[in-house]
N, C-alpha and C positions, 0 to 999 in steps of 0.2 A: 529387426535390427539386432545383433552380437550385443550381450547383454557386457557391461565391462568390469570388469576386475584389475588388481591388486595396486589399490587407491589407497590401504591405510598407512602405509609408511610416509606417503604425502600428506596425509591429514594431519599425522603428529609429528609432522617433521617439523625443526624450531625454525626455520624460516616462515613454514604455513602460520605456527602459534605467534609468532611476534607480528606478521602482517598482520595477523585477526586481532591480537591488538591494537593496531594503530586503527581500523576500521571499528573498532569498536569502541575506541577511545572519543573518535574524531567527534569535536565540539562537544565533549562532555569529562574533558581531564581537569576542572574542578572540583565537580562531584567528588565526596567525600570516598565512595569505594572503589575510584576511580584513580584517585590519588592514592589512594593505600597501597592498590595493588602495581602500581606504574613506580612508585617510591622504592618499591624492591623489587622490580619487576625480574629480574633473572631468576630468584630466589622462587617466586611464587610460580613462574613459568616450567621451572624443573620440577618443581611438583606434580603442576597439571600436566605435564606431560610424563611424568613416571604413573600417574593416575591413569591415565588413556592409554598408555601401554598393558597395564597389568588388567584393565579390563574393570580398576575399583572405580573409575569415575562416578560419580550421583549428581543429577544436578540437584540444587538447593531448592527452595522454596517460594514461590513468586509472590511480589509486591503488587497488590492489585488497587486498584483506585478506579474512578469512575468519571468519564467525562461526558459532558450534555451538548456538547457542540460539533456538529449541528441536532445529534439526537443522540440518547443516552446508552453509554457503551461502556464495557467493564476492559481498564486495560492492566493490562498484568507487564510486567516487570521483573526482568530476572535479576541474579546477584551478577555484579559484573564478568567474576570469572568464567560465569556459565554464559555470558555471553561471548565471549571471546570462544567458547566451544564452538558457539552456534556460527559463526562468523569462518571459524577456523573448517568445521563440515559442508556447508556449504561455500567456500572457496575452490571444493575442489568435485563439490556433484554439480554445481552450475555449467561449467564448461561440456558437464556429460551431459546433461540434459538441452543445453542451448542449443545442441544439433539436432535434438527433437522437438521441440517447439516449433511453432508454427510464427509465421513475420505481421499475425492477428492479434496477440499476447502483448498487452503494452505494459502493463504492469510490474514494479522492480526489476529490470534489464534494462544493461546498459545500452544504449544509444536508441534507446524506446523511449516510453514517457507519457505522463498527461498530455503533454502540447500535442508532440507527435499524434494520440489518440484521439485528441479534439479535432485536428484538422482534419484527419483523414474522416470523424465522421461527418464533417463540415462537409466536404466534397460530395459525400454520398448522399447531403441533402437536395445539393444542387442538384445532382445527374442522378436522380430517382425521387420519383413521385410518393413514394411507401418504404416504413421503418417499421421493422419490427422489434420494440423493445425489450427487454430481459432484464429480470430481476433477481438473484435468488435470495429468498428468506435465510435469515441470521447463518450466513454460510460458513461461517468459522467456529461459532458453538456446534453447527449440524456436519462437518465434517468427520466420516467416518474413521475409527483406527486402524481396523484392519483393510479397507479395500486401500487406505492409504497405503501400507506399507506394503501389501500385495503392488500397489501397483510402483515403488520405489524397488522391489526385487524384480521386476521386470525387466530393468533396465542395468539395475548393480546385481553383480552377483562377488562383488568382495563381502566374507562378512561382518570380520570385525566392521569396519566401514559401517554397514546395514545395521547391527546391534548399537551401535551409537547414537545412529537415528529413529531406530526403535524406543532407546532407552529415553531420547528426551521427547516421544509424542508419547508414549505411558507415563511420565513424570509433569503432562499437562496438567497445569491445575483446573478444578472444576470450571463449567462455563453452564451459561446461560442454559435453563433446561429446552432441551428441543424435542417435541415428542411426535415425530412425524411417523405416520403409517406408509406404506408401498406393497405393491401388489406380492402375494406369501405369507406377508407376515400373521404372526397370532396375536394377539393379545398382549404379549410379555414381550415382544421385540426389541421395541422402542427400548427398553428398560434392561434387555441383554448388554445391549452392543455401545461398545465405549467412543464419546461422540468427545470433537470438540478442541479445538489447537487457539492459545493464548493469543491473542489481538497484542501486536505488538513488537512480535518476537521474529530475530531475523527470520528463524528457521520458518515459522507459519509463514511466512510470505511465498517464502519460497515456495515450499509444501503445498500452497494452493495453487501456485501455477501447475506444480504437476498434477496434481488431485483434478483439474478441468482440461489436462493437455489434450485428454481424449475427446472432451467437444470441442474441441478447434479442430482438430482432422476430422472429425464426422460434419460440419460443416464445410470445411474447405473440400472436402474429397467426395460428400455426398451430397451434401443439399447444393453448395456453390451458389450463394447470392451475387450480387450484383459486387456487396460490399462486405467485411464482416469485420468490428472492432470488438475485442474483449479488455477491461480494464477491472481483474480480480473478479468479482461476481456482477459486475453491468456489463451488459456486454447487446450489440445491435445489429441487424440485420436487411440491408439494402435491397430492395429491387423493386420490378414494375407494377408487379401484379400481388395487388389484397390476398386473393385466395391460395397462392403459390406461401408467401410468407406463414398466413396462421396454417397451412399444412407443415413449413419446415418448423414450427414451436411445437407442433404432435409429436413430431421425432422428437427432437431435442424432448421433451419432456420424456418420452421412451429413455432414451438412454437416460437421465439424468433419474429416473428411477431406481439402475443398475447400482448408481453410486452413492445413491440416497439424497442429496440435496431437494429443494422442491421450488419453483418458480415462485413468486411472489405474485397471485393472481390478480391484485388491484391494480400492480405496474408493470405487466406484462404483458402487451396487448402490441395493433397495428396501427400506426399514426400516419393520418397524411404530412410529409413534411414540410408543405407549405407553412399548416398548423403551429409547427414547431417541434424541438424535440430536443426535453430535456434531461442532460446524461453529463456527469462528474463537475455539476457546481453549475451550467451553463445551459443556457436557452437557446438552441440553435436553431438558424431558419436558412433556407437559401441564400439569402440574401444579406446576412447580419448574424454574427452571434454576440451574445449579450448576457452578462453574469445573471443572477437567479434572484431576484431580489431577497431571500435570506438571506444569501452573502452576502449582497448588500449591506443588510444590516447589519450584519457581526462585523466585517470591516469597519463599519462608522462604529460600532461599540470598542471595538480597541482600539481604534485609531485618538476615541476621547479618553478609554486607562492610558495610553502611552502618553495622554498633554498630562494628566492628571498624577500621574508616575513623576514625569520629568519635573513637573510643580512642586511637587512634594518630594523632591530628592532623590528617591527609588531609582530613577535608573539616569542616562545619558543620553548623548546625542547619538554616539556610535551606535549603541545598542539599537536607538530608534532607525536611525538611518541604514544598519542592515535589515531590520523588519520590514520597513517600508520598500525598499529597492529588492526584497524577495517579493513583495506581493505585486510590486510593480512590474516586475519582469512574467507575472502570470496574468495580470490582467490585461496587458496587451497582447494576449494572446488572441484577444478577440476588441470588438468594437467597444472602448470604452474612454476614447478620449472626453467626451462631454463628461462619464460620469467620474472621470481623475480630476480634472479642474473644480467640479462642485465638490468632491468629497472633500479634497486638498485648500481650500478657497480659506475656512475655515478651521484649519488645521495651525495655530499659531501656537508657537512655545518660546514661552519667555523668560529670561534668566539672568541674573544678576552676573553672570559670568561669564568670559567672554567661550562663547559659542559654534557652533558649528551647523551648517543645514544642507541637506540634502534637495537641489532643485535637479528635480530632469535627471537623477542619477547620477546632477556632479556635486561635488562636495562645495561649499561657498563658504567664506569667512563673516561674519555678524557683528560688528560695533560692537561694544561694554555697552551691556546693560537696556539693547535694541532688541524688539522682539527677533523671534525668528521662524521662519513660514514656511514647512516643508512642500510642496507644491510637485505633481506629475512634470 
């Protein structure tokens, strides 16, 4: 495919920079550098873009913190303006790349999605006997620099544009060490080659869909399962026959050699999917799909901070009632009316003031000073 060019007058054009604002603002314009920079936003916008013209742009420094839910992961945080970069560059390599993509890719695109990617593996539980599951180990610390951007000039050849997105996967802050070996290598490989894009960041998101674009067509074009879902680094494999799938994981681990990632060999194996088959929060079976009972549990664990929140002042009804009616709108993505009425059964908040609660996703009014029972 005609590799494309002359993209960066779109990239810094103040139409591109002020949308990248608003997407990068959205549901976060009280944050304190978020307001700073929106309080005189023309002022600070002619900057960054007299910056990315002359080529002095730097991003800044990343905020990192550590989250344990559901397992422990390091997430980095950029200063806002340099989000608004990230926001601002890919607005305009997405469109170039959505042409290449394959319709297996559910991960950040638009009119893709988790649900979309549940169902579609839902289906291929029914109408196939055999799943072949995929995992890769710590795929965002073990993302390579250079085949990354080798494979970003495969497709751009502007290069301010490319030197942009150069400049912000070298100004990655450090990650998680990953010391994987692959066929060639000596001794000192591992410890050459500069690994690793911030969990978090619009750009890494992006960057991982194309970083794996190439196993989506070597499946779709050469192996051709029955079924095939990728969502980031899980990603599954439909069809009839046992020994046809753990042959297309030999490939697949071939190629994924090329690029250095490595399968996760505890969680990547062939499942009957009568058995079940578990992939992005959810227990799937022909028949039924049903959350994970972690998740479970962490929903019943903030579901008792948000009564204990609301008890002690800390937050509202609103705030509750948009958390709740986001999780509710994912948990019936699958079978879980029994388990909305038990969680919810018990879910009462009560308040000296008059109230507000959320049943069923509608809003209901509360008596002075009557509890009130947010309920599926």
């Amino acid at each position: 495919m005609v590799r494309v060019g002359n993209l960066w007058s779109e990239v810094v054009s103040w139409n591109n920079l002020s949308e990248a604002v608003r997407a990068a603002a959205r549901g976060k314009r009280t944050r304190p550098d978020v307001a700073r920079f929106t309080f005189d936003l023309e002022s600070h916008l002619c900057a960054l873009q007299r910056e990315l013209e002359s080529g002095s742009y730097e991003p800044g420094p990343y905020r990192t913190f550590e989250i344990r839910d559901p397992k422990p992961r390091m997430i980095s945080a950029a200063p806002f303006r340099d989000r608004v970069v990230h926001h601002a560059l890919t607005r305009v390599l997405e469109p170039v790349f959505e042409r290449r993509f394959t319709a297996d890719s559910f991960a950040s695109r638009k009119g893709f999605g988790q649900h979309k990617a549940l169902h579609k593996a839902w289906a291929g539980c029914r109408e196939n006997p055999y799943v072949l599951k995929c995992d890769l180990r710590k795929y965002f610390p073990s993302i390579d620099h250079e085949i990354l951007k080798s494979t970003l000039e495969r497709t751009i050849k502007c290069r301010p544009t490319l030197e942009l997105a150069f400049r912000i996967i070298d100004r990655s802050n450090a990650q998680e060490e990953v010391n994987f070996y692959f066929p060639d290598d000596d001794l000192f490989t591992p410890f050459d080659r500069r690994r690793g894009l911030p969990i978090g960041n619009q750009c890494s998101q992006f960057f991982a869909n194309v970083y794996l674009n190439g196993l989506d067509h070597l499946v779709a074009r050469r192996l051709r399962p029955a079924r095939y879902i990728r969502y980031v680094d899980d990603f599954v494999l439909f069809g009839g026959d046992q020994g046809e799938l753990a042959e297309m994981r030999g490939q697949i681990e071939e190629w994924l050699d090329a690029v250095r990632p490595r399968l996760h060999d505890g969680k990547s194996r062939v499942y009957r999917c009568e058995d079940g088959l578990t992939f992005l929060g959810w227990r799937i079976f022909p028949e039924r799909m049903r959350l994970r009972r972690e998740n479970v549990l962490r929903v019943s664990r903030r579901l008792r901070g948000m009564a204990k929140d609301f008890h002690a002042g800390k937050t509202d009804f609103a705030t509750i009632r948009a958390r709740v009616k986001s999780w509710l709108g994912h948990a019936k993505t699958g079978d879980t009316s029994a388990l909305r009425r038990r969680l919810f059964r018990s879910f009462i908040l009560v308040s000296a003031e008059r109230g507000r609660a959320c049943v069923a996703g509608r809003v209901v009014e509360q008596q002075r000073s009557e509890p009130a029972r947010l309920e599926p």
